[in-house]
C-alpha positions as CSV (number, residue, x, y, z in Angstrom):
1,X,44.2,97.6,49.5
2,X,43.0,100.7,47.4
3,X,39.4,102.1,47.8
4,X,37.3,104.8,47.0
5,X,34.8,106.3,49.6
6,X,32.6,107.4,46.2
7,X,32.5,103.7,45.4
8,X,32.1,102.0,48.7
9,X,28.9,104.8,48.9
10,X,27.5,104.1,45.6
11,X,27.8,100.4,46.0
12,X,26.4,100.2,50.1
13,X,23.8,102.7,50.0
14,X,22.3,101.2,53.1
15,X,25.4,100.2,54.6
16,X,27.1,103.6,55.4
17,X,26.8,106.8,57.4
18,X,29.2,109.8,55.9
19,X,30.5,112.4,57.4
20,X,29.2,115.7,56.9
21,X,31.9,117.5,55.0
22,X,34.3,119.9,56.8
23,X,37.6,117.6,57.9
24,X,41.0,118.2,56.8
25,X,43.4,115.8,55.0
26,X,46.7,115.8,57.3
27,X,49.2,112.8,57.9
28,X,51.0,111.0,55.4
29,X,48.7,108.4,54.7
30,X,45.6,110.0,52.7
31,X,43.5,107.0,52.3
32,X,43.0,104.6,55.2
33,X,40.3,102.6,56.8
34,X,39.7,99.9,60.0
35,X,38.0,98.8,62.9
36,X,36.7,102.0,64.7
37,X,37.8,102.5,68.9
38,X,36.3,105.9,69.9
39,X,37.5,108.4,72.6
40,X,35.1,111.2,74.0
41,X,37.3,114.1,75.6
42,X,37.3,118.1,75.9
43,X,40.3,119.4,75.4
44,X,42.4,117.3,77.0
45,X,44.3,114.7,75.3
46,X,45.4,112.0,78.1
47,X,43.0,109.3,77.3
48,X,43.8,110.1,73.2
49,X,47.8,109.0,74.1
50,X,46.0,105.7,76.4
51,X,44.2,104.7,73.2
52,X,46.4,105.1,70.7
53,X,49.3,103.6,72.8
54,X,47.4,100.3,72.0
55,X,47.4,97.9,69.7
56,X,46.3,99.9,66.7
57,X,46.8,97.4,63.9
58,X,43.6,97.5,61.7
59,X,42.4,100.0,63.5
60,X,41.0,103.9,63.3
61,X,41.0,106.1,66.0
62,X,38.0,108.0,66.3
63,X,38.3,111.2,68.9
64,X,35.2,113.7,69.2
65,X,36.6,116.1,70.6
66,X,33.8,118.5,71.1
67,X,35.2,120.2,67.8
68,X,36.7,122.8,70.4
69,X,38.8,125.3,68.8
70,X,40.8,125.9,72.0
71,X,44.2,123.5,71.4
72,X,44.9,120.7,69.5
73,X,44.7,117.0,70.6
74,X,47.4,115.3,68.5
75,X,50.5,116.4,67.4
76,X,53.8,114.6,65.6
77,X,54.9,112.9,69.0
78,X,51.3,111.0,69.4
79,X,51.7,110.7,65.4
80,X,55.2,108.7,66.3
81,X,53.1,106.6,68.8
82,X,50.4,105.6,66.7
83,X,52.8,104.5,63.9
84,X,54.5,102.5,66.0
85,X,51.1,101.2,67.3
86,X,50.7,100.3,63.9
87,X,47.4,102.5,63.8
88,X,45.9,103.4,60.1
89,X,44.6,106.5,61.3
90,X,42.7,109.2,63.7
91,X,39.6,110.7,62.3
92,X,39.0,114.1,64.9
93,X,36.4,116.3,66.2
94,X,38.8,118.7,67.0
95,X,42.2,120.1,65.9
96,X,45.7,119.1,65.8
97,X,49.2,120.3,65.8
98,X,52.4,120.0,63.9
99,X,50.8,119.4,60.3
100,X,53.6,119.6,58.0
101,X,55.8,117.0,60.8
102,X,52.6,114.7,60.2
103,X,53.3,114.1,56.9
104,X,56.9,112.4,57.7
105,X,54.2,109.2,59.3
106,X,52.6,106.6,57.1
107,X,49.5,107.5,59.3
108,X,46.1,109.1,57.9
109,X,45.0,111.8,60.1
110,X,41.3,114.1,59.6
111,X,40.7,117.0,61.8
112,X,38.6,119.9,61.4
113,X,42.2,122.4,61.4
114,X,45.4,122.9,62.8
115,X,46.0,125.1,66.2
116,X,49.5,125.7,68.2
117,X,48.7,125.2,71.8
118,X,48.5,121.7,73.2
119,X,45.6,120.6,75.6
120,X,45.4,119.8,79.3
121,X,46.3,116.5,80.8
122,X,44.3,115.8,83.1
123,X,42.7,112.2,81.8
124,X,39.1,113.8,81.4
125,X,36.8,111.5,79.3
126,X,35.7,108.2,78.0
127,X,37.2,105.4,75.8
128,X,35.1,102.9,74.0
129,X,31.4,105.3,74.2
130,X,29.5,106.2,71.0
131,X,30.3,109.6,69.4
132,X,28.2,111.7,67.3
133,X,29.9,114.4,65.4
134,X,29.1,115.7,61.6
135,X,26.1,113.7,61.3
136,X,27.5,110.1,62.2
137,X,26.8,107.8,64.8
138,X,30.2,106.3,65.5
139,X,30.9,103.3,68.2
140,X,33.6,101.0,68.6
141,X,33.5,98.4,66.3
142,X,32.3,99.7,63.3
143,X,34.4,100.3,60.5
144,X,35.2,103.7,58.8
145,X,37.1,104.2,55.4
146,X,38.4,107.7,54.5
147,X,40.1,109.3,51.2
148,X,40.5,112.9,50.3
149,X,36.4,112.3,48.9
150,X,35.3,112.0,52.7
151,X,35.0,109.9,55.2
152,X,31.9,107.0,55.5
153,X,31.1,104.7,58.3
154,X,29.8,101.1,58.4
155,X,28.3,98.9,60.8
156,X,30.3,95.8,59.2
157,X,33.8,95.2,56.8
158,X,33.0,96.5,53.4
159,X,34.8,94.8,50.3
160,X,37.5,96.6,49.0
161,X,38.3,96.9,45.5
């Protein structure tokens, strides 16, 4: 199902939240939407791995990560997972690793940049709490749609062209 986040914005004005600009385009999918499940942690990507070890079919990902530049959350071997989760995507508050391996996955990933070092694992943080990050309200349930325009948010499914 193809989309355009321009058009889904134009035609739900009052439907949709977007993103403040300032996420990357990684992963090997570039335009991808679904139902939203959210994960609030700090550096520290255990509960990231929980999530998206999951079912992830029809579903996004959403990780605030506190936008800490300190180490990436995701790299190619939660990519791997996710894939074969059947997730669409990951939209991050944060960083990630192994960009050009990302590419390999029919999975869309936004993060605000890449970084080398991985993050503790200790299984600090929440699964399934709002998240606020670049001017969105985000909770579980919604639905979010992202292209290489942005990325939008909506309380409810929005038709797709």
């Amino acid at each position: 199902m193809s989309f355009k986040t321009a058009d889904l914005s134009d035609n739900h004005p009052d439907q949709v939240s977007i993103l403040s600009p300032g996420l990357q385009v990684y992963g090997g999918a570039k335009t991808f939407w679904g139902e939203v499940v959210t994960v609030r942690v700090l550096e520290d990507n255990v509960l990231v791995r929980k999530a998206l070890s999951e079912d992830g079919h029809g579903k996004v990902l959403v990780v605030d990560g506190g936008g800490s530049p300190k180490c990436a959350l995701i790299g190619v071997c939660m990519a791997k997972l996710a894939s074969e989760k059947g997730w669409a995507g990951v939209v991050i508050n944060g960083y990630i690793r192994d960009t050009k391996e990302l590419e390999n996955f029919d999975f869309g990933v936004r993060a605000l940049g890449s970084h080398p070092k991985r993050s503790r694992k200790a299984g600090v943080g929440e699964i399934r709490t709002p998240v606020e990050f670049l001017g969105a309200k985000i909770k579980t349930g919604q639905f979010i749609y992202a292209d290489q325009d942005g990325v939008l948010v909506s309380d409810e499914k929005l038709a797709l062209e």
